[in-house]
ROZA-477683 format. One record per residue (C-alpha): residue in one letter; x, y, z. Coordinates in nm, 4 decimals, m for minus. Each point is the difference from the previous one (the first is absolute). Example, Ala and Ser with C-alpha at 12.3 -4.5 7.8 and 13.67 -1.06 7.14 Angstrom:
<atoms>
ATOM; r; x; y; z
ATOM; A; 1.2300; m0.4500; 0.7800
ATOM; S; 0.1370; 0.3440; m0.0660
</atoms>
This chain:
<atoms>
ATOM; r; x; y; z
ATOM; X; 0.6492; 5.7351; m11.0422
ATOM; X; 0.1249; m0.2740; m0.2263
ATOM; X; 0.3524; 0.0828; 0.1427
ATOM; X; m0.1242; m0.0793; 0.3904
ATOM; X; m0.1869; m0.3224; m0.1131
ATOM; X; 0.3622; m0.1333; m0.1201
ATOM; X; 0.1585; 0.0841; 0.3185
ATOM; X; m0.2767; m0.2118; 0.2049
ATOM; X; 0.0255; m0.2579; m0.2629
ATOM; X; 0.4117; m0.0161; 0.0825
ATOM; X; m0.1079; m0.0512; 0.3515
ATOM; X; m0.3032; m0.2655; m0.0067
ATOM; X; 0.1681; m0.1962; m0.2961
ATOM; X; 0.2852; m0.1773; 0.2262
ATOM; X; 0.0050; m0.3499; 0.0407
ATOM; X; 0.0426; m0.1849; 0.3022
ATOM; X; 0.2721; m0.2482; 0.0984
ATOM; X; m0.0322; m0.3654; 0.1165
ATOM; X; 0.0922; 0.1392; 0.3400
ATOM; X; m0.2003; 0.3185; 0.0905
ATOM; X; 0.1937; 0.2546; 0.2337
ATOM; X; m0.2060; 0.3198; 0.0813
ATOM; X; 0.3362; 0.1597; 0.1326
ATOM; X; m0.0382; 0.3746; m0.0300
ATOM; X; m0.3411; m0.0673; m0.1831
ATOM; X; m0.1907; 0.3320; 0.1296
ATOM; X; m0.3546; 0.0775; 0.0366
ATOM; X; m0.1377; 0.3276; m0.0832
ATOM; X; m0.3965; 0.1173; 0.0474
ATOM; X; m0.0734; 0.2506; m0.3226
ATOM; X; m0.2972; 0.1988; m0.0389
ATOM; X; m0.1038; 0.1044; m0.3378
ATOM; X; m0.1394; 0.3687; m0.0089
ATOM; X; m0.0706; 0.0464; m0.3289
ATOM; X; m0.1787; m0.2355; m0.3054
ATOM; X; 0.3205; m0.0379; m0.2172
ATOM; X; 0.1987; m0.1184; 0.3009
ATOM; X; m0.2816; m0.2600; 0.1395
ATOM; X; m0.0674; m0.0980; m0.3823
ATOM; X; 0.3885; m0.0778; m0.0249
ATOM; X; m0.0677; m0.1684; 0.3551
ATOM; X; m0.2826; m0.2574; m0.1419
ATOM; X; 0.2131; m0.0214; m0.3346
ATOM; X; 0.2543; m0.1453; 0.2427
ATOM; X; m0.1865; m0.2381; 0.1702
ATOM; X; m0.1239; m0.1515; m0.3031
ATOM; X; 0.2943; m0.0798; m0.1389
ATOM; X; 0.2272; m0.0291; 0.2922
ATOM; X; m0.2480; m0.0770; 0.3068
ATOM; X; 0.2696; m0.2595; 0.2155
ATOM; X; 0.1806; 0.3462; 0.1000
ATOM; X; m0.3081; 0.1551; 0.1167
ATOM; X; m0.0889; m0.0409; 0.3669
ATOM; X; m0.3016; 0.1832; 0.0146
ATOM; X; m0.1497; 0.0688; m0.3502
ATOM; X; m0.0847; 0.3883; m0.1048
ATOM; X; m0.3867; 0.0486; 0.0823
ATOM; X; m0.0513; 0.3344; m0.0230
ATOM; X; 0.1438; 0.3933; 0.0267
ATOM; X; 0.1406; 0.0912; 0.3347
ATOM; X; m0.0552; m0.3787; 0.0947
ATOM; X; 0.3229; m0.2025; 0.1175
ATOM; X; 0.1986; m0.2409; m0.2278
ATOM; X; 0.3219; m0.2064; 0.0694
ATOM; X; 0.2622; m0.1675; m0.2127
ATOM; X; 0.3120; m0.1184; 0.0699
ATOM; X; 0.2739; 0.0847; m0.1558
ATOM; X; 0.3625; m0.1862; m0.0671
ATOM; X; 0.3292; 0.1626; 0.1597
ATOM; X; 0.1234; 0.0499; m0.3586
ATOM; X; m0.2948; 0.1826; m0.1232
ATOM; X; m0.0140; 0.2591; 0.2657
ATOM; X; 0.1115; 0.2890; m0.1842
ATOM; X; m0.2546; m0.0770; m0.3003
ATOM; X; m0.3045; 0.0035; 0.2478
ATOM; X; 0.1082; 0.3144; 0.1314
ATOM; X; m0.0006; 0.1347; m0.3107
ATOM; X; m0.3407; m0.1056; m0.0954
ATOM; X; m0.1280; 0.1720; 0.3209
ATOM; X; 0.2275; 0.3220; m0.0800
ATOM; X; m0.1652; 0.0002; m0.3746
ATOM; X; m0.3431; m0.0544; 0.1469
ATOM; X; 0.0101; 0.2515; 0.2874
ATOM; X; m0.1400; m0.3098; 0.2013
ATOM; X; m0.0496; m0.0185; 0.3945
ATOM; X; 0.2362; m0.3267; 0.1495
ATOM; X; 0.1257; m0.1017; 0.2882
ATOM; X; 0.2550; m0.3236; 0.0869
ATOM; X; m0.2518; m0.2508; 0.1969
ATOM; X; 0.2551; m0.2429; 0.0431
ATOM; X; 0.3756; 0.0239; m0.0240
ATOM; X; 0.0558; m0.4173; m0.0620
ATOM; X; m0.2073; m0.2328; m0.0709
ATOM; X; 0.2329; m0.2496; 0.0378
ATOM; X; 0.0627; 0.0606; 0.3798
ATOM; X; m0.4123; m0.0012; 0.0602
ATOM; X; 0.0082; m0.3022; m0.2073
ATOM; X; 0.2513; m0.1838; 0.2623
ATOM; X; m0.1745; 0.1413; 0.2775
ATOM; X; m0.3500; m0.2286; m0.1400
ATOM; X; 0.2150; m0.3284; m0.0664
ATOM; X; 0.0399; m0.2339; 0.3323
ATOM; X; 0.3778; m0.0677; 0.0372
ATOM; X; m0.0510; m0.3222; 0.1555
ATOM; X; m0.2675; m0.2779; m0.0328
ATOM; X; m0.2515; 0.0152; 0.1976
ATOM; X; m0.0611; m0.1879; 0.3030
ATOM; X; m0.3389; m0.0014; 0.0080
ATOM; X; m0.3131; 0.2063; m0.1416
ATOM; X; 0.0132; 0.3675; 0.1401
ATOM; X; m0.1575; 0.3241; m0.1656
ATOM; X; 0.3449; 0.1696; 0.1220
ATOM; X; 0.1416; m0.0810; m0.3222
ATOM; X; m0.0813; m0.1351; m0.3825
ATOM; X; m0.0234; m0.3272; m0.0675
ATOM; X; 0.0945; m0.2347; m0.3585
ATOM; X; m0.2641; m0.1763; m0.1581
ATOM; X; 0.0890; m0.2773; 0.1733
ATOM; X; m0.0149; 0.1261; 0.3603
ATOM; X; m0.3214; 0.0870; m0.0508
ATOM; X; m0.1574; m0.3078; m0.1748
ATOM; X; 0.1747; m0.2102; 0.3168
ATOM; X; m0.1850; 0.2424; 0.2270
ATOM; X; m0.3463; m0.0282; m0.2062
ATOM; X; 0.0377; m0.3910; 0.0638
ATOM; X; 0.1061; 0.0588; 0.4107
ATOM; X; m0.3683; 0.1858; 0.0625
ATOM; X; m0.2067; m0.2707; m0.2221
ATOM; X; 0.1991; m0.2610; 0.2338
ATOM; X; m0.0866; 0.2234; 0.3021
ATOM; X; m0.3322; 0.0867; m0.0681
ATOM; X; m0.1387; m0.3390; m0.1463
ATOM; X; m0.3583; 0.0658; m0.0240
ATOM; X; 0.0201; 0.3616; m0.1183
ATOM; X; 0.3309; 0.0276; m0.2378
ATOM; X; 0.0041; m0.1905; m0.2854
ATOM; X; 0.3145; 0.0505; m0.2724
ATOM; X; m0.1053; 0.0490; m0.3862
ATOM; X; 0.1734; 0.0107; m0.3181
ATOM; X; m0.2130; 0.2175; m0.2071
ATOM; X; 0.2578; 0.0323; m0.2715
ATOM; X; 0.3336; m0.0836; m0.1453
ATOM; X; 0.3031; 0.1893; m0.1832
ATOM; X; 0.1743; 0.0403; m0.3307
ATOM; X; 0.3406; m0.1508; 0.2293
ATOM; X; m0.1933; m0.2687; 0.1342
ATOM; X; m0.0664; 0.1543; 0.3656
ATOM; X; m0.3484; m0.0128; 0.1909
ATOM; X; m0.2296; 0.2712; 0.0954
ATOM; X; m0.1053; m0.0733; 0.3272
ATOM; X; m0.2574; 0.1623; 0.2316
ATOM; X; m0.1927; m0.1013; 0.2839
ATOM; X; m0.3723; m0.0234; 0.0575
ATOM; X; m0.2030; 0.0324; 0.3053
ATOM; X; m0.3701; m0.1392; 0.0221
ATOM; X; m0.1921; 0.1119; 0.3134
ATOM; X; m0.2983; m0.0951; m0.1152
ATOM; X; m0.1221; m0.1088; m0.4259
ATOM; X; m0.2286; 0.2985; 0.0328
ATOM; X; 0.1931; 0.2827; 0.1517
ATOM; X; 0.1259; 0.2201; m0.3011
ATOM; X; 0.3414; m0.0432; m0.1306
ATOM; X; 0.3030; 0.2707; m0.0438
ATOM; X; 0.2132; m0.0645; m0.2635
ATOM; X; 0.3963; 0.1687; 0.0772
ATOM; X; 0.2209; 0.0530; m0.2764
ATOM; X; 0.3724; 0.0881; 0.1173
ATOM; X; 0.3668; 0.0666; m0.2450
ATOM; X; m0.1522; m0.0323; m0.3117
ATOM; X; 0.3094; 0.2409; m0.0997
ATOM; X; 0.2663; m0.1662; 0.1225
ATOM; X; 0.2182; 0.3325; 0.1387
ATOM; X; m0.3251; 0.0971; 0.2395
ATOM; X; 0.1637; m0.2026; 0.3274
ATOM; X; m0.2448; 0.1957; 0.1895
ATOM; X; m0.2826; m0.1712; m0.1798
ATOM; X; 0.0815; m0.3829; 0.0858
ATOM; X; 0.1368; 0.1278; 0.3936
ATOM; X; m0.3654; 0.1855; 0.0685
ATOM; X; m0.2366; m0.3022; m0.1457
ATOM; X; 0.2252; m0.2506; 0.2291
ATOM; X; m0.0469; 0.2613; 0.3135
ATOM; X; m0.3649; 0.0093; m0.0623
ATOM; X; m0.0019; m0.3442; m0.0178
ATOM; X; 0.2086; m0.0769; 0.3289
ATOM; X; m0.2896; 0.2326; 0.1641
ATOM; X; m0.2873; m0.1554; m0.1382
ATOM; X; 0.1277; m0.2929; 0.1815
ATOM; X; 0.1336; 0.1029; 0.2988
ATOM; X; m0.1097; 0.3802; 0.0963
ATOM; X; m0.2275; 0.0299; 0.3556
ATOM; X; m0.1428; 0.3011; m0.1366
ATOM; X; m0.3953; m0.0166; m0.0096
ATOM; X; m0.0606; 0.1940; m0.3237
ATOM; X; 0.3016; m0.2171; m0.1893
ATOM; X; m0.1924; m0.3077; 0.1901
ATOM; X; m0.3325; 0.1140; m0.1533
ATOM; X; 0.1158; 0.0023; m0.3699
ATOM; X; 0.2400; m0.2944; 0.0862
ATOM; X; m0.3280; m0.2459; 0.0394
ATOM; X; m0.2522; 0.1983; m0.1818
ATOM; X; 0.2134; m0.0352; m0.3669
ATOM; X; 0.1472; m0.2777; m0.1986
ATOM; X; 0.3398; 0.1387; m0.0994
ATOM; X; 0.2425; m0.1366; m0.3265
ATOM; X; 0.3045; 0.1660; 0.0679
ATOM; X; 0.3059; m0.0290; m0.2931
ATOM; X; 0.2805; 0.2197; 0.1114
ATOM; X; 0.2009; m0.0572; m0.2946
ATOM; X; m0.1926; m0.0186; m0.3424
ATOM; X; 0.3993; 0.0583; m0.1914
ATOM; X; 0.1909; m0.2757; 0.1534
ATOM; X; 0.2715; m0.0232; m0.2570
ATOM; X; 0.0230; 0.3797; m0.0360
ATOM; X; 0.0117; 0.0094; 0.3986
ATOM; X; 0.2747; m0.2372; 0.0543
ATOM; X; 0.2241; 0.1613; m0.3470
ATOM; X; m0.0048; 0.3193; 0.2775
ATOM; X; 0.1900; m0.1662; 0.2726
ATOM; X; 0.2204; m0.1915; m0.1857
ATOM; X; 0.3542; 0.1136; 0.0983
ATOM; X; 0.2280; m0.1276; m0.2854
ATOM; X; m0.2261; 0.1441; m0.3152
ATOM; X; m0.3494; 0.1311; 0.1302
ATOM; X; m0.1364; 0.3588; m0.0304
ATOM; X; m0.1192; 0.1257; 0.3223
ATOM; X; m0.2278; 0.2852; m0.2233
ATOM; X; m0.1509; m0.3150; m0.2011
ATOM; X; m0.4205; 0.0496; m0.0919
ATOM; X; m0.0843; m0.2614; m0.2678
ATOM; X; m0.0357; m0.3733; m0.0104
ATOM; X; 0.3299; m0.2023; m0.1788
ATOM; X; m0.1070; m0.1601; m0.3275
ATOM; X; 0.1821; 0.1633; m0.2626
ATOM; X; m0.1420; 0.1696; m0.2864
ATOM; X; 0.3079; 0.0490; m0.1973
ATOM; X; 0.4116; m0.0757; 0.0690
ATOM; X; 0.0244; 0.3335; 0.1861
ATOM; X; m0.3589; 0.0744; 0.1278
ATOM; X; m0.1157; m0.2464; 0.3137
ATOM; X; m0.3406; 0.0422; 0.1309
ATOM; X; m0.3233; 0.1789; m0.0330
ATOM; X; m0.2090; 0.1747; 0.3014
ATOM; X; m0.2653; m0.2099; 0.1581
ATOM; X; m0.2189; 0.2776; 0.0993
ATOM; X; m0.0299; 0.1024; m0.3726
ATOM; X; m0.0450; m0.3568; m0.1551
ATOM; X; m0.3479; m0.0835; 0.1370
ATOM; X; m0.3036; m0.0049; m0.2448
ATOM; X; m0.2320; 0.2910; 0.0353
ATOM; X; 0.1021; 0.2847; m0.1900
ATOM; X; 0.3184; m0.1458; m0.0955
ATOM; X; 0.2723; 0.2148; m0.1680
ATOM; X; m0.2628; 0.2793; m0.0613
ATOM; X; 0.2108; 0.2689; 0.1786
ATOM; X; 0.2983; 0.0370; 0.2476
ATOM; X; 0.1969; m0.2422; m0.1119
ATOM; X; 0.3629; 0.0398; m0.1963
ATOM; X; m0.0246; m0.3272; m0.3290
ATOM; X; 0.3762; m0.0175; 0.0551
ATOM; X; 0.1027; m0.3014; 0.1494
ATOM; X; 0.2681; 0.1411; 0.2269
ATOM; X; m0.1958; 0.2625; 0.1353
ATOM; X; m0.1583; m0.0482; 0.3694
ATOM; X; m0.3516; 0.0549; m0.1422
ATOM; X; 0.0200; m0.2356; m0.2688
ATOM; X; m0.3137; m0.2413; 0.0437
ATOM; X; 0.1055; m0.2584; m0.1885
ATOM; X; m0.1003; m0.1571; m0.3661
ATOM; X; m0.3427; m0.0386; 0.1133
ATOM; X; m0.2618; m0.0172; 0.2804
ATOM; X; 0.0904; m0.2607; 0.2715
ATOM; X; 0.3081; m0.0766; m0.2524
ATOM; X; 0.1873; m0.0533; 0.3600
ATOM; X; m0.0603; m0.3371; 0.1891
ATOM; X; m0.0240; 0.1619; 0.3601
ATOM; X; m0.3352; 0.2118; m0.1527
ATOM; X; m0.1247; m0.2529; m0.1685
ATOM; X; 0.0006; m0.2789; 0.3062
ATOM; X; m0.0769; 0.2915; 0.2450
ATOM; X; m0.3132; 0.0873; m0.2243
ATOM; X; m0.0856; m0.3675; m0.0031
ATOM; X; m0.0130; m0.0448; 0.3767
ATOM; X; m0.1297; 0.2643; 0.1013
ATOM; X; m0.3003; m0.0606; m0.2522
ATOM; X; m0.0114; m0.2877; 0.2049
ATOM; X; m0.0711; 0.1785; 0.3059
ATOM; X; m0.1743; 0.2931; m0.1696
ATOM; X; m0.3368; m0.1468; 0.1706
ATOM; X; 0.1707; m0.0061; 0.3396
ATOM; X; 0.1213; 0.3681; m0.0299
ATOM; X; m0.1501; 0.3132; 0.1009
ATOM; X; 0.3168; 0.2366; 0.0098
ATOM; X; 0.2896; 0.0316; m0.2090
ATOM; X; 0.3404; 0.2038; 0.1668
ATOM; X; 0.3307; 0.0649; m0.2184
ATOM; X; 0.3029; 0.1047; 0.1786
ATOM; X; 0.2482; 0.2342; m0.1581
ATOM; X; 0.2617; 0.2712; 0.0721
ATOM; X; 0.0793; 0.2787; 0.0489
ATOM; X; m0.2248; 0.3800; m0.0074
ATOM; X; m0.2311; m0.1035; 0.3203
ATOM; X; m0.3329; 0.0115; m0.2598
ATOM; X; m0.2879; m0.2734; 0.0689
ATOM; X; m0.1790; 0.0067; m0.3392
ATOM; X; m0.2834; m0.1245; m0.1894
ATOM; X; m0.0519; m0.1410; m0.3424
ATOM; X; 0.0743; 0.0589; m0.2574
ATOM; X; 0.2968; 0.0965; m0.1450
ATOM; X; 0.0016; 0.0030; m0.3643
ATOM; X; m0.2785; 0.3042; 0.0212
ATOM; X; m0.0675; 0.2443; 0.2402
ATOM; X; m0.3209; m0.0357; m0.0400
ATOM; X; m0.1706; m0.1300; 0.3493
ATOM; X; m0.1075; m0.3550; 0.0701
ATOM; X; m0.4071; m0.0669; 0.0513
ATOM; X; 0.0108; 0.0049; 0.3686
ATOM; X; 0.2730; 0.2437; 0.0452
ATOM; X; m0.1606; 0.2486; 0.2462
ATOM; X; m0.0485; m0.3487; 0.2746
ATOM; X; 0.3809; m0.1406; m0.0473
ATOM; X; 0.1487; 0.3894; 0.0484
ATOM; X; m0.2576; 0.0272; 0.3443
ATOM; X; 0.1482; m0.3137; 0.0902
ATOM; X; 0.3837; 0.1050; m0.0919
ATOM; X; m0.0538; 0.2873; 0.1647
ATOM; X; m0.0966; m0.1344; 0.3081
ATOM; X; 0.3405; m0.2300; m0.0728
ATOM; X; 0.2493; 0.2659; m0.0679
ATOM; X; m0.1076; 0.1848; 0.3522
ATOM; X; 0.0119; m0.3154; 0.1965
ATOM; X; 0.3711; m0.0052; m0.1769
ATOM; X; 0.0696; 0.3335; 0.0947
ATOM; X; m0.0168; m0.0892; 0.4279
ATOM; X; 0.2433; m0.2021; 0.0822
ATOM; X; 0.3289; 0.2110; m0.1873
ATOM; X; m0.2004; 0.2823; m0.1661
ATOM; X; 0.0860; m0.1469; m0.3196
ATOM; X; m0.2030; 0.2256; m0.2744
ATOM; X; m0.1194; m0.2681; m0.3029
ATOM; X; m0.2591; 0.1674; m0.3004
ATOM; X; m0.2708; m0.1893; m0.1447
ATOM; X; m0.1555; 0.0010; m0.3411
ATOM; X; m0.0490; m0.2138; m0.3271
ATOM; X; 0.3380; m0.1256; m0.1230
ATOM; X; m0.0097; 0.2245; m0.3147
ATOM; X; m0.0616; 0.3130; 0.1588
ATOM; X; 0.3681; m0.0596; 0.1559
ATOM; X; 0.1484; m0.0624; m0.3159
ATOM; X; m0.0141; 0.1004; m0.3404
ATOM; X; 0.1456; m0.2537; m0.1729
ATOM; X; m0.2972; m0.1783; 0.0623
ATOM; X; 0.1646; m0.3861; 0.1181
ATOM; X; m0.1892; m0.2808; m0.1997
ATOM; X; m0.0002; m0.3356; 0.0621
ATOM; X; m0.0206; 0.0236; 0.3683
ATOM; X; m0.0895; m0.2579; 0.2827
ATOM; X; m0.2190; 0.2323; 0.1579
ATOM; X; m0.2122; 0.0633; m0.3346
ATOM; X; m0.0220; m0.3535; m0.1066
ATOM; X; m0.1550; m0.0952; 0.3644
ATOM; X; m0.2382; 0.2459; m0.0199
ATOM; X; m0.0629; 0.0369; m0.4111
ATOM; X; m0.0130; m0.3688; m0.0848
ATOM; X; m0.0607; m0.1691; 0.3303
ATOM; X; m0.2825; 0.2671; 0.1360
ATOM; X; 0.1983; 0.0439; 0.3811
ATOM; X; m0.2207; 0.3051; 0.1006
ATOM; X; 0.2703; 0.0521; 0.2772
ATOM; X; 0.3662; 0.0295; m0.1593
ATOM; X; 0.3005; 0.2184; 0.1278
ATOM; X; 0.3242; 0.0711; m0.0886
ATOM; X; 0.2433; 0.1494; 0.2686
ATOM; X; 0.3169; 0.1789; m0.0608
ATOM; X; 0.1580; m0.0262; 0.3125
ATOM; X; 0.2605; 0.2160; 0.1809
ATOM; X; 0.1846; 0.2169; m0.0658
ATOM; X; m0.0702; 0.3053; m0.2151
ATOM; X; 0.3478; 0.0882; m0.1024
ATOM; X; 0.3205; m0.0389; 0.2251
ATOM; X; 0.0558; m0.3300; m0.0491
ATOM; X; m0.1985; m0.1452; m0.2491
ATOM; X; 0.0102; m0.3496; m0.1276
ATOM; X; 0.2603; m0.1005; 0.3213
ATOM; X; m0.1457; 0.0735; 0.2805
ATOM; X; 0.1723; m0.0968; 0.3221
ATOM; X; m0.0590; m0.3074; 0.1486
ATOM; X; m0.0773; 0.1891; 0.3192
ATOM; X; m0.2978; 0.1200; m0.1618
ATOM; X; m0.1568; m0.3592; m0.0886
ATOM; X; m0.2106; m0.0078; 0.3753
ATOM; X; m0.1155; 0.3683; m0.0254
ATOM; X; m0.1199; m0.0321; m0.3820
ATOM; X; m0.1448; m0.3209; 0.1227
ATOM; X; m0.1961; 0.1062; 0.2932
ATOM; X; m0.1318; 0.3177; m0.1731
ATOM; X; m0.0926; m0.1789; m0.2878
ATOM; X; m0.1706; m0.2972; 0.1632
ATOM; X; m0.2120; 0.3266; 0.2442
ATOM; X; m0.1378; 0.1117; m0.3459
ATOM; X; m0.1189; m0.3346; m0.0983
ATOM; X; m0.1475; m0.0744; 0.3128
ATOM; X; m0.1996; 0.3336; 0.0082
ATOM; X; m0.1113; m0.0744; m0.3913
ATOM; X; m0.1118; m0.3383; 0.0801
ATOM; X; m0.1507; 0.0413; 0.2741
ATOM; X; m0.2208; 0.2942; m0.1297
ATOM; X; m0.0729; m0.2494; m0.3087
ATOM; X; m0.1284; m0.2450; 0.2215
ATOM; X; m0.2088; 0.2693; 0.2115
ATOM; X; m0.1328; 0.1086; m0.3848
ATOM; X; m0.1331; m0.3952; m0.0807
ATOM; X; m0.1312; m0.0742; 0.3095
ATOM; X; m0.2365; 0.3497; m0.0448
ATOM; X; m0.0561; m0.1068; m0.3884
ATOM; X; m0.1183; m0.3473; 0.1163
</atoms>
């Protein structure tokens, strides 16, 4: 046992260089038959969790880590030793990774591609200057390098209810930022009557990118990390960052989290220690009055998810959010016959994440309606998906919010 725990610690203990190539990086989906191999699995993860793509869960369930060129012949030892199931998911991650980064600057905004930080920020400040009486730019927050956190909100009407849209709070989610901006673009612009209807009958705060420094470190060419998750204030000489979606203050550091400062789990010295949480918190406590709904964007395992995470023990009005997530996930399902689960967050995952977005909205600031959605894809592609996928994750995801909404506004108008 002790002997296989070395060999994973050989391969999750390498450091990174200033300028991250993925070339012959592969991918590989695992799935732990046995207790000793999925306890040597979470061992891992705590120690080691950047490698880990999808984090062991449970027996026969999937996992995947990625392993360096020169470490090939130690993982396929470990899988020898522990009799384990594998299979290669992906053969370079460098070569997916060029296939998500734009080779040329954009010439305007498009959902055919990604877009920097700064793309979309110009684009957020185009639609307030195009729709004047419905668009308005905000700065909810600011970073630890000095950037803005900009979001837009539109006001129908002072008493219409308010949906709050968190987007690339982990910098490396690309799909996360691309799908709020889509959503966005259709509030504003799509002919369709049931997009119409919850168009005019919300108030919507959309932020596609709560991680701008972390966001921008992942397309810079000369000594970014396309694979970055945290935020960039450093910790220590060699350890940069801690994860924003762990640093929040409800439940903090209680349970699936790694205290090591270079790990991708680390939540930093203490709650809100990071100044995008902290001036996030802050205006959106602001709002809190003004908000009815509260919708976190993530990637990838095509999950839409309740709170909480740090048990998985279910939230007071579980049995109406899953009714209404149900009715999402089918309304997904149409259009590409995409196949999402739904569930509480800690019923997908035990490590148990603490510190969450998601938890604090609905464990300190009482949202009754809070979701958290793992969008596509389950496995092939992972954290870079193709840019030809940015319209269909968009359009599926935006029919599932739709249906919810709309069968939340059906549910008031009976209760009143």
């Amino acid at each position: 046992m002790w002997r296989i725990i070395v060999l994973w610690t050989v391969i999750m203990g390498l450091s990174t260089s200033d300028m991250v190539s993925y070339e012959g990086y592969k991918v590989f989906s695992v799935y732990p038959s046995t207790d000793r191999h999925l306890e040597l699995l979470q061992l891992s993860i705590k120690q080691y969790g950047s490698w880990f793509w999808k984090e062991p869960s449970k027996l026969d369930g999937e996992v995947q880590v990625m392993i360096p060129p020169n470490q090939l012949q130690t993982f396929y030892e470990i899988m020898h030793i522990t009799k384990s199931t594998f299979k290669l998911q992906i053969k370079n991650v460098q070569k997916l990774i060029n296939h998500t980064i734009p080779e040329n600057q954009s010439q305007g905004f498009d959902f055919q591609s990604y877009h920097t930080l700064e793309e979309i920020y110009e684009y957020l400040e185009e639609l307030a200057k195009k729709y004047p009486n419905k668009v308005q730019v905000v700065v909810g927050g600011k970073t630890y390098e000095g950037r803005q956190i900009k979001g837009v909100k539109i006001i129908n009407h002072e008493n219409n209810p308010g949906i709050f849209i968190e987007g690339g709070i982990h910098a490396k989610e690309w799909i996360s930022p691309a799908t709020a901006m889509y959503i966005l673009h259709q509030l504003l612009t799509s002919t369709n009557v049931k997009v119409k209807f919850v168009a005019d009958h919300y108030n919507w705060f959309i932020f596609p990118i709560f991680n701008p420094d972390g966001y921008a470190f992942t397309f810079n060419k000369t000594h970014g990390d396309r694979l970055w998750r945290k935020s960039r204030k450093p910790f220590s000489p060699n350890c940069i960052g801690a994860n924003l979606n762990r640093n929040w203050d409800f439940q903090w550091n209680t349970s699936g989290i790694n205290n090591n400062a270079c790990s991708d789990t680390y939540p930093g010295n203490r709650a809100f220690s990071e100044i995008e949480t902290k001036t996030m918190s802050e205006y959106i406590k602001s709002v809190k009055n003004q908000l009815y709904a509260y919708i976190a964007f993530h990637s990838y395992g095509q999950l839409l998810m309740t709170p909480y995470g740090y048990t998985n023990a279910h939230i007071f009005n579980y049995d109406h959010l899953h009714k209404i997530s149900s009715i999402g996930i089918k309304a997904l399902q149409q259009k590409y016959n995409t196949v999402y689960k739904t569930g509480c967050i800690g019923e997908f995952f035990t490590n148990l994440p603490s510190g969450l977005s998601v938890d604090y909205m609905a464990g300190v600031l009482k949202k009754s309606v809070v979701y958290l959605y793992n969008l596509r894809d389950k496995n092939e592609y992972g954290f870079l998906l193709p840019p030809e996928q940015i319209i269909p994750t968009g359009e599926e995801t935006l029919d599932s919010l739709v249906a919810m909404f709309i069968e939340l506004y059906l549910n008031n108008i009976q209760d009143n």
